[in-house]
N, C-alpha and C positions, 0 to 999 in steps of 0.2 A: 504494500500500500504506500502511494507516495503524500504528498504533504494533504495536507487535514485542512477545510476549512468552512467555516465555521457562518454561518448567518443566521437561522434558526436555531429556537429552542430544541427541536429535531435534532439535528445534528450535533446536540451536545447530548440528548438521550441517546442517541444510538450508540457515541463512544463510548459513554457511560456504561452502557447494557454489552458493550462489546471488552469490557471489564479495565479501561484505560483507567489509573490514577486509584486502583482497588487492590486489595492484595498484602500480603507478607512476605518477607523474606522471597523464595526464588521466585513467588507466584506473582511479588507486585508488577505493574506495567506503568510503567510513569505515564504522567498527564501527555507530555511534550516526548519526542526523540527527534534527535537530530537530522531528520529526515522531513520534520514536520514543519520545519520556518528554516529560512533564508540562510545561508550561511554567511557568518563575519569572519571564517578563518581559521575559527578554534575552539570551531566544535568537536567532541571526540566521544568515542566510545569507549568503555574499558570493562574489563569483565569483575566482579565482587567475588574479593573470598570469602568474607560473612555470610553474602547473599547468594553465593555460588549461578548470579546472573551477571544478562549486561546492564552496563550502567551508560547514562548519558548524561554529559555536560556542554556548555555552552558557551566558557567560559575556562584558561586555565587556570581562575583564580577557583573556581567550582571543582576541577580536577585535584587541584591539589589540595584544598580541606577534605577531598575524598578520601587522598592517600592517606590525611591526621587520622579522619574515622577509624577507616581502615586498620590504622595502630593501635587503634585505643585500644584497651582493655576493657574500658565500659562499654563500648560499644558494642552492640549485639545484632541492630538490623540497621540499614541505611536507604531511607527509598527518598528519593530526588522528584524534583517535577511533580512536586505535591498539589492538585488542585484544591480552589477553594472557592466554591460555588456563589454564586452569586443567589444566593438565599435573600428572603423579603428580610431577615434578619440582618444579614448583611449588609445590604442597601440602606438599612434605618441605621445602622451603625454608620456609612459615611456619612449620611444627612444632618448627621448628629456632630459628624466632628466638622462640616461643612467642607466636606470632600465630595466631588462630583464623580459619582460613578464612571466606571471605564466602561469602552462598549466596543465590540470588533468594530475595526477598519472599515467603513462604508458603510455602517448599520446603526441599528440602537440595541444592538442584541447585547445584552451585560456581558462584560470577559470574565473568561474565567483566569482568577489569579493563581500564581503557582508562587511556595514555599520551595526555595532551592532545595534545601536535606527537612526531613522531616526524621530524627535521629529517636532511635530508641536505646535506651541508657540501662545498666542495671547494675549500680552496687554491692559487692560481696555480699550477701544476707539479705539484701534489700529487694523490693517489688520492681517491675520496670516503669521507667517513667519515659516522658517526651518531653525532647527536646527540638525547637525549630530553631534553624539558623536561613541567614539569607546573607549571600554575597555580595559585594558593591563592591568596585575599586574606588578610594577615597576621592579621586577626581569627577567622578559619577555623582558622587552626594555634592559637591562643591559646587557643580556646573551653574553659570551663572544661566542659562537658558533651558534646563530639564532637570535641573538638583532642586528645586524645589517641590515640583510634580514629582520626583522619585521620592523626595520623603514623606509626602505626603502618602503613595503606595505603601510602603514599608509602614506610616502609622496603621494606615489602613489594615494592613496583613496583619500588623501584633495585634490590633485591638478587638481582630475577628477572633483569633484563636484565643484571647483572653475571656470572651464569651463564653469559650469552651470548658475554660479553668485551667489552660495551659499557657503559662504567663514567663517557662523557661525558654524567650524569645531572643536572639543576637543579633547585631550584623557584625560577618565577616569580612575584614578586607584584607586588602595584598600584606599588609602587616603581622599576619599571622601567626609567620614562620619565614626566614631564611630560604633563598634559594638552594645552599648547598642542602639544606634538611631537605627541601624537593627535590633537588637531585638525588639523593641518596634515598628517598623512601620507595620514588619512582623503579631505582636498581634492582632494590631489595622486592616490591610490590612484584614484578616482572617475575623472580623467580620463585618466591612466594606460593603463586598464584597458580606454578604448574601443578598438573596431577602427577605427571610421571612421579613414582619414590625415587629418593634416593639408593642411588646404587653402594649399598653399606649396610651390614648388618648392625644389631643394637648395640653388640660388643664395639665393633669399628667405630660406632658413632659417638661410643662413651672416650674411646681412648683417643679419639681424635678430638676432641672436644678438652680433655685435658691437655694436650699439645699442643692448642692453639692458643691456651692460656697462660700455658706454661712461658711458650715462646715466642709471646705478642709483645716485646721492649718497648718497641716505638722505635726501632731502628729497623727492623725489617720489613721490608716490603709485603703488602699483602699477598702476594703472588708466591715471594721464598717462601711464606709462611703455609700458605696452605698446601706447596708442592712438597714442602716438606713432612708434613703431618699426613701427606696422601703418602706419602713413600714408605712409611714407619707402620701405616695401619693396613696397607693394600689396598688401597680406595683412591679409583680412579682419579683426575686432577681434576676433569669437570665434575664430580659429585663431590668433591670435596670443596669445592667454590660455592657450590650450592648449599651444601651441608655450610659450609660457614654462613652463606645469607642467610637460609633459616634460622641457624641458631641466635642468630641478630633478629631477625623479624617476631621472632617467637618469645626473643626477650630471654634465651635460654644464656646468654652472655650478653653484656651492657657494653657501650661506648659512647661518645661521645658524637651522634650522627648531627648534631644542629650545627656545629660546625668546623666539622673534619669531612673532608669528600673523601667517598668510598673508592678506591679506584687499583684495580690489581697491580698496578707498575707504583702506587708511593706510598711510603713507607706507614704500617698500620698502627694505628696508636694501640695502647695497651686496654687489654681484654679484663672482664670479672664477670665474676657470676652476683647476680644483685640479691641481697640480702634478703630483701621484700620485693614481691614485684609490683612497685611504683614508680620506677624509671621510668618515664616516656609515656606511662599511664594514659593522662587527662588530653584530649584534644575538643571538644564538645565545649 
């Protein structure tokens, strides 16, 4: 199906009924895919390992709070392109803040709003909660000729879902995080995110894992490092690169990825196993 569009209250039931913007985990289908509006350039798709779907963004400032979810440890489902109907509730809510309703392109038909992440959260012991967040690059909210009308959306969005009782509302911007942490999550997401296992049994994987701790200085190169802990344990040198991102992505050894670039040719800072696993926890 190519791009969607919208003039009737029709044809927002049908997407509706054809289950867009509905769903959990692998079953959601976001409101939007990048298939369905215009492209600026950067838009992408990318596949969830929480969600074990694809995902879609519009933006690489949206890509990369994916990748933070993605780490978090709270994190537990991640659905994007969240809509937000245009309810008789909702329309009394902008009348009230004296916001004029949005309406498609050429019509008076109400838009439908979409929440970039619509996160669901869950603390050790705890029940799951929601959390909305929405992206803007800081220059978007500033613009002297559309930063007005966007904050005025974004009051609009929180003060819907605050309706709801969900008042754990953000805006993201490029400020987030560090490009090198983007660079480096992006590496690690890639490998992550394959199914094939690694080629290592559990023994190889314990003693390899003590060797990379053992002999992570900060003078050797990541590459000596892992060629040498592949050679000691009999584990090939691509699954033992791998074997080392997992045990980064999984948090089964801690570093300092916010700002050290991952890169097999320089030299890898020094490895630990974290005491609690709180390191790199919170991105939500």
């Amino acid at each position: 199906m190519g791009k969607r569009r919208f003039k009737t209250e029709a044809d927002i039931a049908r997407f509706v009924k054809q289950g867009y913007g509905q769903g959990e985990g692998s079953s959601y289908k976001p409101w939007l895919r990048v298939q369905d509006i215009p492209s600026l350039g950067r838009s992408r798709k990318a596949p969830g390992i929480k969600s074990g779907r694809m995902h879609h963004f519009f933006s690489d400032l949206e890509f990369r709070y994916f990748l933070l979810l993605e780490f978090s440890d709270l994190v537990v489902d991640i659905r994007e392109q969240y809509p937000l109907f245009a309810t008789s509730k909702a329309r009394d809510i902008a009348a009230e803040m004296g916001i004029q309703y949005p309406v498609f392109v050429g019509t008076q038909l109400p838009f439908v709003l979409t929440s970039d992440f619509v996160v669901t959260l869950q603390e050790p012991g705890q029940k799951k909660r929601l959390a909305i967040r929405t992206c803007k690059y800081e220059k978007d909210l500033v613009d002297p000729n559309s930063g007005l009308w966007t904050i005025d959306k974004l009051d609009l969005e929180r003060a819907i879902w605050a309706e709801s009782s969900i008042t754990d509302w953000k805006i993201v911007t490029e400020k987030v995080g560090s490009q090198i942490l983007f660079d480096n999550l992006e590496w690690l997401h890639r490998s992550a995110r394959m199914e094939e296992p690694v080629d290592a049994s559990p023994d190889q994987q314990s003693r390899f894992t003590e060797l990379v701790l053992k002999a992570a200085d900060g003078d050797r190169t990541m590459a000596s490092l892992v060629r040498a802990a592949s050679t000691t344990t009999g584990v090939p040198y691509r699954s033992g690169m791998k074997l080392l991102k997992h045990l980064l992505w999984n948090k089964s050894i801690v570093m300092d990825i916010a700002s050290t670039p991952l890169d097999p040719t320089l030299k890898c800072p020094k490895l630990s196993i974290p005491a609690i696993r709180e390191t790199n926890r919170r991105a939500a």
